[in-house]
C-alpha positions as CSV (number, residue, x, y, z in Angstrom):
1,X,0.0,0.0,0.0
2,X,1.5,3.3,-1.0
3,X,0.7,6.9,1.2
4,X,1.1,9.9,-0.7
5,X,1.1,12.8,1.8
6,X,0.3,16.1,0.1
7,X,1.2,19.4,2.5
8,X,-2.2,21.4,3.0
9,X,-0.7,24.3,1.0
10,X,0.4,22.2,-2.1
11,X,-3.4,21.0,-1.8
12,X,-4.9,24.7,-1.5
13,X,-2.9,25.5,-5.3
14,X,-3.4,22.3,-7.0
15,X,-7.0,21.3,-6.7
16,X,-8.8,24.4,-7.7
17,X,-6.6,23.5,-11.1
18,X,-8.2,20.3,-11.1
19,X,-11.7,21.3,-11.4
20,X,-11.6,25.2,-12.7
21,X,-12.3,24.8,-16.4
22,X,-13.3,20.6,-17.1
23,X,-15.1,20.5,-19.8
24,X,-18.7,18.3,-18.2
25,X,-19.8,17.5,-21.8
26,X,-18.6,14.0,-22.7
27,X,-17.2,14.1,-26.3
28,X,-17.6,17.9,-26.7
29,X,-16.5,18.3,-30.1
30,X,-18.3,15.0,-31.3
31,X,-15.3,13.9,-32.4
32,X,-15.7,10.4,-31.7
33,X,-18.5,8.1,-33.0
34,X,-21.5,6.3,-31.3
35,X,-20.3,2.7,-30.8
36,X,-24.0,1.0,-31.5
37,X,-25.0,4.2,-34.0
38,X,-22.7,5.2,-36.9
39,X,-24.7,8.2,-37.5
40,X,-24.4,9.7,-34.0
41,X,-21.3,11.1,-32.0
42,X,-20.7,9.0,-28.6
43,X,-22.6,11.0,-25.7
44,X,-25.1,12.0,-27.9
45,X,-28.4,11.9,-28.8
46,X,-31.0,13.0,-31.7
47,X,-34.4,14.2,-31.0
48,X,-37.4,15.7,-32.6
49,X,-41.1,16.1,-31.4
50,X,-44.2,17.4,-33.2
51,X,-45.1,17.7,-36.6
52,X,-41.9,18.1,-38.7
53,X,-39.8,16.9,-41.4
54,X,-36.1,16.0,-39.7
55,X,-32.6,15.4,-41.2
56,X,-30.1,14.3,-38.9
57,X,-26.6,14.4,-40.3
58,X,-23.1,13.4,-38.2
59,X,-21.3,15.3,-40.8
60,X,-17.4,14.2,-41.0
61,X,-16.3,17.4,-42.8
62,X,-17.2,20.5,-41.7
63,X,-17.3,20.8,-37.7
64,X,-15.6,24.0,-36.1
65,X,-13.1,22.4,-33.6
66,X,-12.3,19.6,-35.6
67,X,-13.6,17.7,-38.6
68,X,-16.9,16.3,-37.3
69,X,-20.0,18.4,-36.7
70,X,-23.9,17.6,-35.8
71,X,-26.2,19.3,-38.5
72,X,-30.5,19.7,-38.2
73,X,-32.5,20.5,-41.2
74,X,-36.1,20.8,-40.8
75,X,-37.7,21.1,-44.3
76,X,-41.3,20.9,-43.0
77,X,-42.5,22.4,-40.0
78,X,-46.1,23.0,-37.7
79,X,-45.1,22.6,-34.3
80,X,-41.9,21.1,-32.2
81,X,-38.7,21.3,-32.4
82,X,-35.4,19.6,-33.1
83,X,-32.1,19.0,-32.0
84,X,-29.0,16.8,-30.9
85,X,-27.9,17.1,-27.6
86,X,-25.3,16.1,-24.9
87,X,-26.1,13.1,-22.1
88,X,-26.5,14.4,-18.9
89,X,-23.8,15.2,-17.0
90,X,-23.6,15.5,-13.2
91,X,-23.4,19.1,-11.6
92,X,-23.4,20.6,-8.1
93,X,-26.5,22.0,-7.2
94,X,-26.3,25.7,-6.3
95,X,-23.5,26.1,-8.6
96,X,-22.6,28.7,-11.1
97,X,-21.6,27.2,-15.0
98,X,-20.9,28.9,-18.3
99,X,-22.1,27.1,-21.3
100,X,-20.6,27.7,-24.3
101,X,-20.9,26.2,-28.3
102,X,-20.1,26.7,-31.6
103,X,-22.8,27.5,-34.4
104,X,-24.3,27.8,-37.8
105,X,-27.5,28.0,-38.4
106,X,-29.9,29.4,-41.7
107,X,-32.5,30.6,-39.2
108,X,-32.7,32.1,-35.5
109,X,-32.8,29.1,-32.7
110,X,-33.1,28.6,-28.7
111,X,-31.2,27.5,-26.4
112,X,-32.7,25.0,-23.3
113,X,-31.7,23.5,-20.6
114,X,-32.8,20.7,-18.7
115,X,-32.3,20.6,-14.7
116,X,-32.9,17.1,-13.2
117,X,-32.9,16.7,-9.2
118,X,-31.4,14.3,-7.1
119,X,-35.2,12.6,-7.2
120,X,-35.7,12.6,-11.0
121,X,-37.6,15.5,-11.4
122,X,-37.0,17.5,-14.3
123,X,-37.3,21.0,-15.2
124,X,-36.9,22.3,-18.3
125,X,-35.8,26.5,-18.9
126,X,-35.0,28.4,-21.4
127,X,-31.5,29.5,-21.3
128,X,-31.4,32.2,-24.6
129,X,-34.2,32.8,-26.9
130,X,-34.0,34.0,-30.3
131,X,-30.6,33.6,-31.0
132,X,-29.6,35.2,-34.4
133,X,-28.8,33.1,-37.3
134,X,-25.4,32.6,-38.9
135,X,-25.8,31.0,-41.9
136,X,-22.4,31.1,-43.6
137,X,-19.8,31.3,-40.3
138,X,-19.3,29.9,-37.0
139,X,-20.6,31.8,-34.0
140,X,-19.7,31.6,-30.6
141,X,-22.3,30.9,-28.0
142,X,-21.9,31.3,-24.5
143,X,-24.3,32.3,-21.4
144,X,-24.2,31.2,-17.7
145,X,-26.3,29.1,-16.0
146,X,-26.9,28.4,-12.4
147,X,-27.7,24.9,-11.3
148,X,-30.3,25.7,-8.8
149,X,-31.2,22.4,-7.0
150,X,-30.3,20.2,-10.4
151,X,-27.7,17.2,-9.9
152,X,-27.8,16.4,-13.4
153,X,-27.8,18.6,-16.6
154,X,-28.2,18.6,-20.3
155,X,-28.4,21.4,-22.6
156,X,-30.4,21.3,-25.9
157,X,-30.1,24.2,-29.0
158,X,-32.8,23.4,-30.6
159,X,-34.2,24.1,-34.1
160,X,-37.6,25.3,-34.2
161,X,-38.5,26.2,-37.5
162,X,-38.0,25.4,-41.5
163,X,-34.2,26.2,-41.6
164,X,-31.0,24.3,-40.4
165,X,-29.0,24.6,-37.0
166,X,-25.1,22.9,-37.4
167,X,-23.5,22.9,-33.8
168,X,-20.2,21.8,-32.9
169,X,-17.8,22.5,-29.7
170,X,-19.9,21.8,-26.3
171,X,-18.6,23.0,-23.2
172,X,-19.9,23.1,-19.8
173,X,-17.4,24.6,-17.2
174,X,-17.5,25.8,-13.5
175,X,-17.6,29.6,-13.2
């Protein structure tokens, strides 16, 4: 069995390092793909409700931090919405975050997120509304977020309307 004393002052420097900045999103730049789903990144998931007409596309050639991106097109829409989005990821409750991603999108879209409690209840809020399109260069998106009594978080940028929304570059850090 092996001891490893640290001093209290070597502890006071070194852990806030640990945690300041980690990325919470698992596989935040979708790099790598779904092992039981070719046509979704690892982590990830692809959802639509209502009455729409959906394309999904795991694109391998266009993504903003690296080669691979996630890409909505809704060429029919009445009601609903449509997105891909990150598992939930586990958070400290009454704890400041900053979300931020990387965009394109032909029309303006909304950002959500969803607050689960430590008994399964879950709320959903809207984070930022109307968020101005960009078809023909990546944006930046980035807004804070308080966890409130949520243990568990996802966030979803959803696509509500006949248009596309291309997202790439999760990130979900302590603030």
């Amino acid at each position: 069995m092996v001891v490893l004393l640290l001093s209290p002052l070597l502890l006071l420097f070194v852990l806030p390092l640990l945690v300041e900045g980690q990325n919470l999103i698992l596989n935040p730049s979708m790099e790598t793909q779904s092992p039981s789903d070719p046509n979704l990144p690892q982590y990830w998931t692809s959802n639509k409700w209502g009455t729409n007409t959906v394309t999904f596309q795991y694109l391998t050639n266009d993504g903003r931090v690296s080669t691979r991106s996630c890409k909505v097109t809704v060429s029919a829409y009445t009601d609903g919405d449509a997105k891909y989005y990150p598992d939930f990821v586990n958070v400290s409750p009454s704890t400041s975050y900053t979300f931020t991603s990387w965009y394109k999108s032909s029309v303006s879209t909304t950002l959500t997120v969803v607050l689960m409690t430590a008994n399964g209840t879950i709320t959903y809020m809207s984070l930022k509304a109307n968020i101005p399109a960009s078809p023909d260069t990546w944006s930046q998106l980035s807004v804070p977020l308080f966890s409130s009594d949520a243990t568990r978080v996802s966030i979803y940028h959803v696509i509500s309307s006949i248009g596309y929304l291309q997202t790439d570059g999760f990130s979900l850090t302590p603030s």
